[in-house]
TILUM-586410 format. One record per atom (N, C-alpha, C): residue number from 1; residue in one letter; atom name; x negated, y negated, z negated. Coordinates in Angstrom, 3 decimals, always signed. Layout:
BEGIN
+-----+-----+------+----------+----------+----------+
|   n | res | atom |        u |        v |        w |
+-----+-----+------+----------+----------+----------+
| NUM |   a |   CA |        X |        Y |        Z |
...
+-----+-----+------+----------+----------+----------+
This chain:
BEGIN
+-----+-----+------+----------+----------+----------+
|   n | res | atom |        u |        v |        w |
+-----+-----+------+----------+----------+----------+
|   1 |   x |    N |   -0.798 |   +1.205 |   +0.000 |
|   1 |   x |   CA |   +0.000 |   +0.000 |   +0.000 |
|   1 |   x |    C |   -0.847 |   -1.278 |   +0.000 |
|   2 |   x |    N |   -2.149 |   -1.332 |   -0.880 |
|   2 |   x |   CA |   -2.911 |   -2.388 |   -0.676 |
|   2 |   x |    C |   -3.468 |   -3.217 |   +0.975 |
|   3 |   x |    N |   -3.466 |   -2.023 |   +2.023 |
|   3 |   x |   CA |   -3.748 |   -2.587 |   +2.964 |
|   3 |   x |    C |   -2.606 |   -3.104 |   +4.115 |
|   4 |   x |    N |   -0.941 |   -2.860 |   +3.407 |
|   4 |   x |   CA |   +0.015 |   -3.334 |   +4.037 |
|   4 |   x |    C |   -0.116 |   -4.736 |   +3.554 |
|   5 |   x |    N |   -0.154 |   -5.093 |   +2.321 |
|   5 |   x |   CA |   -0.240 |   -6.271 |   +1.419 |
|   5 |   x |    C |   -1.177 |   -7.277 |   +2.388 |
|   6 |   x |    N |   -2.496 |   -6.861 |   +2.245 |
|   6 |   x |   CA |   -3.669 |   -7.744 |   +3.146 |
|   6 |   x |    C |   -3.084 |   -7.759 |   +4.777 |
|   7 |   x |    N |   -2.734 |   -6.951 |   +5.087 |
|   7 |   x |   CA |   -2.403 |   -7.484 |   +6.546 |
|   7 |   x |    C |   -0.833 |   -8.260 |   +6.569 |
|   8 |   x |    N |   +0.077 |   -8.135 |   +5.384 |
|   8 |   x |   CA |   +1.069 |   -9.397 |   +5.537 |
|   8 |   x |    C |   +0.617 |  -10.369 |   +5.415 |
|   9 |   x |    N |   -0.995 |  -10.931 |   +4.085 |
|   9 |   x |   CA |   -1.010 |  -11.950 |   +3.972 |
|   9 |   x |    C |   -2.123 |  -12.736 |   +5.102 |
|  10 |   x |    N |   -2.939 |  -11.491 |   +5.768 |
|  10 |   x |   CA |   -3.358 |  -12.136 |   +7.083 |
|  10 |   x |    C |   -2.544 |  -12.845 |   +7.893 |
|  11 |   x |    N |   -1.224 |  -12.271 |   +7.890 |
|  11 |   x |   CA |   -0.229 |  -13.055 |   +9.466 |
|  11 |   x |    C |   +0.053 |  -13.945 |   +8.472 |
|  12 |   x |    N |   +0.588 |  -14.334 |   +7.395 |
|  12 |   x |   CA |   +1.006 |  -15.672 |   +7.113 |
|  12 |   x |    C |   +0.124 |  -16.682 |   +6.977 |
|  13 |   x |    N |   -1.178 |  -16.241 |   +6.655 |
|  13 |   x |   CA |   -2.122 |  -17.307 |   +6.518 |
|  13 |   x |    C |   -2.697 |  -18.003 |   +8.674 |
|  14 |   x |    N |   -2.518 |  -16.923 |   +8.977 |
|  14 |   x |   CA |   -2.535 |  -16.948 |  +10.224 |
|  14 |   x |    C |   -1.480 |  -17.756 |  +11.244 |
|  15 |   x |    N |   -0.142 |  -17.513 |  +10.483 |
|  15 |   x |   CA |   +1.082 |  -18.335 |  +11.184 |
|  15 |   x |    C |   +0.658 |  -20.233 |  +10.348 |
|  16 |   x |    N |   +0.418 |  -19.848 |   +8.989 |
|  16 |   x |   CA |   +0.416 |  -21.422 |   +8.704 |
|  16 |   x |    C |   -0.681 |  -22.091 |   +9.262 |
|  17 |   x |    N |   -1.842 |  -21.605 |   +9.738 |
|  17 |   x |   CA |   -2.973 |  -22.232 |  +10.305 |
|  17 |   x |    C |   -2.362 |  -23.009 |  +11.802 |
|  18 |   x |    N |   -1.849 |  -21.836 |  +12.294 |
|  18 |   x |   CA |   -1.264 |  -21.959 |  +13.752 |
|  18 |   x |    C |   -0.280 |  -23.713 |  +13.784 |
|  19 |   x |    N |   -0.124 |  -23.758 |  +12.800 |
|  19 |   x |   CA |   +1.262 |  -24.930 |  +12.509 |
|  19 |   x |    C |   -0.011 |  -25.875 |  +12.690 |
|  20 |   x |    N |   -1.329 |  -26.349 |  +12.025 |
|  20 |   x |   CA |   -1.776 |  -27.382 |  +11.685 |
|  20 |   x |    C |   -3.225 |  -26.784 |  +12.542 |
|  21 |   x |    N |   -3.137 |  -27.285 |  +13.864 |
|  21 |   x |   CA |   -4.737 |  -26.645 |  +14.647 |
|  21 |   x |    C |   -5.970 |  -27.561 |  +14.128 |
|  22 |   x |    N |   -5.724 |  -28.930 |  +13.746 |
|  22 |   x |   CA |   -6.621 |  -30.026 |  +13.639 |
|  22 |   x |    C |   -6.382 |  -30.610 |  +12.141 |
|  23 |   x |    N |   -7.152 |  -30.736 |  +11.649 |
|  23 |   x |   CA |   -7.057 |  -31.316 |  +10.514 |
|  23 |   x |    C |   -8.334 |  -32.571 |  +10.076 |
|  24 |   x |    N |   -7.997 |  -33.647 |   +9.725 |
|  24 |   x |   CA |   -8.824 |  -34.792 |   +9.459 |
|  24 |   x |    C |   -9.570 |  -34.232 |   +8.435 |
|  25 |   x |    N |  -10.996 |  -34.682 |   +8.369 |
|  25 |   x |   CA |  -11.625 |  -34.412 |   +7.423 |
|  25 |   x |    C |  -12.818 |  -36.048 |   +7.213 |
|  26 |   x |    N |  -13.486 |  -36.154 |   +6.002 |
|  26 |   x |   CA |  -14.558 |  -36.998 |   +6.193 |
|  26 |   x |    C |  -16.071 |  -36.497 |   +5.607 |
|  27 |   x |    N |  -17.216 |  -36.553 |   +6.091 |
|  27 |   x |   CA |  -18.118 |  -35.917 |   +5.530 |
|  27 |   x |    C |  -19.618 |  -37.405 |   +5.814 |
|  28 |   x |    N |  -20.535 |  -37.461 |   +5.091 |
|  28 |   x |   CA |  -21.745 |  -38.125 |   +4.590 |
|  28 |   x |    C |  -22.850 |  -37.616 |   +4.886 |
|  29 |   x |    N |  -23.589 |  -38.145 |   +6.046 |
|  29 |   x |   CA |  -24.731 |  -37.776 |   +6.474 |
|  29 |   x |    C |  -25.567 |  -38.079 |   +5.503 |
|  30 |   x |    N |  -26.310 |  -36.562 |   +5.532 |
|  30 |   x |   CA |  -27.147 |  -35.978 |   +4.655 |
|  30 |   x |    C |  -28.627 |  -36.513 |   +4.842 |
|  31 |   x |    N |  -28.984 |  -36.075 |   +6.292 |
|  31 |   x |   CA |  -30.138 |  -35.806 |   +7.020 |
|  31 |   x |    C |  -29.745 |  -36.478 |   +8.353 |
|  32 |   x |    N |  -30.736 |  -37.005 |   +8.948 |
|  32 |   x |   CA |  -30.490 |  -36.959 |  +10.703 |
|  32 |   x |    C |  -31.317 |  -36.071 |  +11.644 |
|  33 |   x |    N |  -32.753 |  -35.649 |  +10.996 |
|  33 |   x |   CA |  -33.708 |  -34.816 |  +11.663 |
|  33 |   x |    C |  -33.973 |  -33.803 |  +10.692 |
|  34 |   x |    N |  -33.130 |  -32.835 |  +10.697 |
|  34 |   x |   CA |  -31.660 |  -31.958 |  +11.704 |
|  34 |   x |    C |  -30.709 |  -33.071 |  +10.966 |
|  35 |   x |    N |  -29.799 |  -32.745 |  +11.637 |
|  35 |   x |   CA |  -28.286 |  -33.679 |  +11.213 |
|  35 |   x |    C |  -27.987 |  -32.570 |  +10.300 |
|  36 |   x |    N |  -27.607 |  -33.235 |   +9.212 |
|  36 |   x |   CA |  -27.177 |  -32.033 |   +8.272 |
|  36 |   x |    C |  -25.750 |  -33.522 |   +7.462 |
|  37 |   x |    N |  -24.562 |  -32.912 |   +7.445 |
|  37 |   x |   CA |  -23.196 |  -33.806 |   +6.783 |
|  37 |   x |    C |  -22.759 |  -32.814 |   +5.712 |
|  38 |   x |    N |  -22.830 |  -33.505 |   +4.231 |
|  38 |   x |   CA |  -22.137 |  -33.175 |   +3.158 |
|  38 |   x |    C |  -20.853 |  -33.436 |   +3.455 |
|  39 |   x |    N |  -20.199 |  -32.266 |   +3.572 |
|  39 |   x |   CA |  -18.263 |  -32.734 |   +3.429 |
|  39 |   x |    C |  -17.987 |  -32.604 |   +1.816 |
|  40 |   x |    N |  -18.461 |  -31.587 |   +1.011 |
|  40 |   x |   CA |  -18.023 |  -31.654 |   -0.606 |
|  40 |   x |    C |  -19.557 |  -31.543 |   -1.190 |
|  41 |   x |    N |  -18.943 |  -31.079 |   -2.476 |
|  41 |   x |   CA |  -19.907 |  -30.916 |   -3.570 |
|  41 |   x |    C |  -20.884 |  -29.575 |   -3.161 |
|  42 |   x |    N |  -20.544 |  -28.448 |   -2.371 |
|  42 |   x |   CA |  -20.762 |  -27.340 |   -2.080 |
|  42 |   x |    C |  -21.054 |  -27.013 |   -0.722 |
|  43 |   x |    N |  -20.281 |  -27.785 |   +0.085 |
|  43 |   x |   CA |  -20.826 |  -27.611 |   +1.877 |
|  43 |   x |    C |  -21.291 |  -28.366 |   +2.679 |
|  44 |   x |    N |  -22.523 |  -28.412 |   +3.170 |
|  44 |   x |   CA |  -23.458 |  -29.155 |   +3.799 |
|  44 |   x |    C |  -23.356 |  -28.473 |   +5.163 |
|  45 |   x |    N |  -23.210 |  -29.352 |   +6.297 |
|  45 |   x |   CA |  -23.024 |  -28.363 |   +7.738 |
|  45 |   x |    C |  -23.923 |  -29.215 |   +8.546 |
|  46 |   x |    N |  -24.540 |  -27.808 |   +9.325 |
|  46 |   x |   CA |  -25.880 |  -28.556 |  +10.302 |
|  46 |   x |    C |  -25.010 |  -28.508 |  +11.478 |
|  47 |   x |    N |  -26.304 |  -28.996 |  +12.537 |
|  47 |   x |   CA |  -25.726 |  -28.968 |  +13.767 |
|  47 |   x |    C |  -24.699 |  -28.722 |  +14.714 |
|  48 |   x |    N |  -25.279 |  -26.846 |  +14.568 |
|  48 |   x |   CA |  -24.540 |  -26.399 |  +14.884 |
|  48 |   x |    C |  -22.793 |  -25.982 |  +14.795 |
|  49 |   x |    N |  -22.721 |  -27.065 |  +13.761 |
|  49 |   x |   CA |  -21.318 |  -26.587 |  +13.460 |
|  49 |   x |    C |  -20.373 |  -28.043 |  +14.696 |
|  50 |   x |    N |  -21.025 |  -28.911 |  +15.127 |
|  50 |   x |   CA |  -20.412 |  -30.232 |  +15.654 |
|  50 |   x |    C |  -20.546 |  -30.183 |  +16.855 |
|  51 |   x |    N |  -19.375 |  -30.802 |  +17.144 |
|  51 |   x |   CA |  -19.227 |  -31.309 |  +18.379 |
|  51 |   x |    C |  -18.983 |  -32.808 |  +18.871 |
|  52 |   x |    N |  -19.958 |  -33.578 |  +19.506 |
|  52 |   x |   CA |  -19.754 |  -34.953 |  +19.698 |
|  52 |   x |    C |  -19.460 |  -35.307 |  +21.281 |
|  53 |   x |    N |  -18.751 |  -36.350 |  +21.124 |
|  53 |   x |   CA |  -18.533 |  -37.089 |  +22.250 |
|  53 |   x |    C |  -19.657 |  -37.389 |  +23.442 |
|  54 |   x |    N |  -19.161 |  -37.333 |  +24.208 |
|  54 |   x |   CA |  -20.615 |  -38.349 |  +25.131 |
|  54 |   x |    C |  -21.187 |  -39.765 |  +24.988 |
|  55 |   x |    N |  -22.464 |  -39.525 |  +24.464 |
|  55 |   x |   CA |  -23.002 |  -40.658 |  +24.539 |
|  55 |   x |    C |  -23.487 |  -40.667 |  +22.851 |
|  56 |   x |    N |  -22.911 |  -39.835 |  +22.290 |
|  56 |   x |   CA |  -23.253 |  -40.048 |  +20.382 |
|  56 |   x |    C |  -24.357 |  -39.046 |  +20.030 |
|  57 |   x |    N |  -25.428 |  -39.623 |  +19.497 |
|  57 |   x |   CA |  -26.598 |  -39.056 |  +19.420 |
|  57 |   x |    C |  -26.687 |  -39.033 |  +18.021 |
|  58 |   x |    N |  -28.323 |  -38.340 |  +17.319 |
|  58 |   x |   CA |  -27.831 |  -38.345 |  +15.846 |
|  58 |   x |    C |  -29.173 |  -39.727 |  +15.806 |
|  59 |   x |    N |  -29.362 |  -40.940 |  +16.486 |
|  59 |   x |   CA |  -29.798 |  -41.991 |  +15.991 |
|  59 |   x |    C |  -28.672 |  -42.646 |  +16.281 |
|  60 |   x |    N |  -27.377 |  -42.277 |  +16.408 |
|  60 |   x |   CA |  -25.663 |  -43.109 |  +16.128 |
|  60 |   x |    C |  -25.492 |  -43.870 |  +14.412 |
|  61 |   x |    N |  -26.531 |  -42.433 |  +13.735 |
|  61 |   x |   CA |  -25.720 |  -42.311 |  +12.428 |
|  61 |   x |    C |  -27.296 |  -42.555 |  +11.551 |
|  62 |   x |    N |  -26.776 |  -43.145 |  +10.269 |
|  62 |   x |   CA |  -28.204 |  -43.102 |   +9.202 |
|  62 |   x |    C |  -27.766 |  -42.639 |   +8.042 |
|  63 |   x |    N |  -28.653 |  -42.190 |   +7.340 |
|  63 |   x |   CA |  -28.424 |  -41.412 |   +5.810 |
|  63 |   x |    C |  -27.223 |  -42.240 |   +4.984 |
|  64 |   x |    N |  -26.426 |  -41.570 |   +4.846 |
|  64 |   x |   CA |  -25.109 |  -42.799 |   +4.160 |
|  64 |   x |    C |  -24.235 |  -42.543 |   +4.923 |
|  65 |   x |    N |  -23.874 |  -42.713 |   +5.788 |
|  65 |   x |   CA |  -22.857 |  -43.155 |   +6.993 |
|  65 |   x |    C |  -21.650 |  -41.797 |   +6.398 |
|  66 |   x |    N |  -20.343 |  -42.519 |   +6.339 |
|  66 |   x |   CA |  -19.642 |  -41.472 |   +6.162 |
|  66 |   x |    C |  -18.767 |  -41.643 |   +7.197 |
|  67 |   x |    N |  -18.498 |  -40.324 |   +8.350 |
|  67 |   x |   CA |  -17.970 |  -39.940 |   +9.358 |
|  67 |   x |    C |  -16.883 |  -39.727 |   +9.465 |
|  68 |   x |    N |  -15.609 |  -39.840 |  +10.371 |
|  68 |   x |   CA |  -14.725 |  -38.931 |  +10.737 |
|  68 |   x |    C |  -14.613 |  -38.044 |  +11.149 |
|  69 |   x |    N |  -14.264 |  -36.731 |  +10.771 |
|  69 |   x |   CA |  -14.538 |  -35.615 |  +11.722 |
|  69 |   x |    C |  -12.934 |  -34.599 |  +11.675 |
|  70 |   x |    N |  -12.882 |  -34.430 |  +13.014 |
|  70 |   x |   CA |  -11.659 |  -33.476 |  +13.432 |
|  70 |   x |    C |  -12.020 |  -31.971 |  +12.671 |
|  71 |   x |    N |  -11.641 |  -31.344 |  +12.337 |
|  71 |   x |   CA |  -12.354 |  -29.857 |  +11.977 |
|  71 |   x |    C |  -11.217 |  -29.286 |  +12.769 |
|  72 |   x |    N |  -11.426 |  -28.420 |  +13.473 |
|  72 |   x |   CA |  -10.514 |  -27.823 |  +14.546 |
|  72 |   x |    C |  -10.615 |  -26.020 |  +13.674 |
|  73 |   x |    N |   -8.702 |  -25.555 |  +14.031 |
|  73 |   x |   CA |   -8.671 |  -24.269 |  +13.865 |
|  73 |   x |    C |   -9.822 |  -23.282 |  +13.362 |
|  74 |   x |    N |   -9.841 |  -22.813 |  +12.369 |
|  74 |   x |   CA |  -10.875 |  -21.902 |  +11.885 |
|  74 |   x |    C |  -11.836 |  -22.877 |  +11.315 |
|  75 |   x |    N |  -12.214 |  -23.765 |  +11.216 |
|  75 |   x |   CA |  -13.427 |  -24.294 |  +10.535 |
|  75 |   x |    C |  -14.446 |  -24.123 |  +10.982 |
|  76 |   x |    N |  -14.832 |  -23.606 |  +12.376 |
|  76 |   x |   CA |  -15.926 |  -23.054 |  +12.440 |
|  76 |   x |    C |  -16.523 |  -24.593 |  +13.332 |
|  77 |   x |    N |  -15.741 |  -25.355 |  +13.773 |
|  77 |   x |   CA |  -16.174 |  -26.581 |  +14.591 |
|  77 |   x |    C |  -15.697 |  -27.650 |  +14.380 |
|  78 |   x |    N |  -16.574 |  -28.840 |  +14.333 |
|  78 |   x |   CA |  -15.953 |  -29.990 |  +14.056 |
|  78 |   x |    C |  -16.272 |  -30.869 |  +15.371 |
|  79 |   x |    N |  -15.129 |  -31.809 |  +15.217 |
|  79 |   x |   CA |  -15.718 |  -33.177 |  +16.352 |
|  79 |   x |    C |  -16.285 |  -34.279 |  +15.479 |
|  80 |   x |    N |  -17.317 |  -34.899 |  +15.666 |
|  80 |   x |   CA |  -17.303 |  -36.300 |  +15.003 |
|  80 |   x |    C |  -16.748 |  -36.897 |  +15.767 |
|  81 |   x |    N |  -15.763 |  -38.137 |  +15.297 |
|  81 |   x |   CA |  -15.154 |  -38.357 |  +15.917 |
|  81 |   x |    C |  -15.755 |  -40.290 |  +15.911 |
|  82 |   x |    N |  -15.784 |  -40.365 |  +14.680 |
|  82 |   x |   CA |  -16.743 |  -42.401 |  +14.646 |
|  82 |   x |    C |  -17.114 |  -41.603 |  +13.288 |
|  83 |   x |    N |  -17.657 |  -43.332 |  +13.193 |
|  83 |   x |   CA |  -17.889 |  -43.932 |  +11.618 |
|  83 |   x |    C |  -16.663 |  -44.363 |  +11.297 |
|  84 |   x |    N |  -16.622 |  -44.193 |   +9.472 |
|  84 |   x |   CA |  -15.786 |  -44.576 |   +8.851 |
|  84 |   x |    C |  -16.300 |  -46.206 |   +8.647 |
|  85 |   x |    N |  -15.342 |  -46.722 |   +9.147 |
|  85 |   x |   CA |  -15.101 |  -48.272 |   +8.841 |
|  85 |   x |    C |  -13.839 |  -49.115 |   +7.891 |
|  86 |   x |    N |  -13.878 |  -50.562 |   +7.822 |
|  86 |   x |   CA |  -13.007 |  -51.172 |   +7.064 |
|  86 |   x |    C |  -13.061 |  -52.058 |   +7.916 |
|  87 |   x |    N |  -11.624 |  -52.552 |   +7.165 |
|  87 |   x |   CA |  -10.981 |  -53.836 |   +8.505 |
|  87 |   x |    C |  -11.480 |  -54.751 |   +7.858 |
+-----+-----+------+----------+----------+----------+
């Protein structure tokens, strides 16, 4: 019975993801040489986890800069999307 249990709560976690593909996130460049962005207290994501626009390089951004970033379905990729600014 335990593995009927885990595969109901796979499809629901699976149907509620499906509802919300993109989700806003903000994260604080760490590093620029590698780009490394603190999103919490616990996850620091390099490179490879981003995806940028054309034309955005990592001399866009300096130690501090806190980003917008799309985190798309699964977590496994983000867009930067700007800098976080004020009006």
């Amino acid at each position: 019975m335990p593995d009927l249990f885990e595969l109901i709560k796979t499809i629901a976690v699976s149907a509620v993801e499906a509802r919300r593909p993109v989700e806003i996130c903000f994260g604080t460049v760490q590093s620029t040489a590698p780009l490394t962005v603190r999103l919490s207290q616990k996850l620091v994501l390099e490179k490879e986890f981003f995806i940028v626009r054309q034309g955005v390089t990592t001399q866009s951004f300096k130690v501090g800069d806190k980003l917008i970033l799309f985190r798309m379905q699964g977590g496994q990729q983000y867009l930067i999307y700007d800098k976080k600014g004020g009006l």
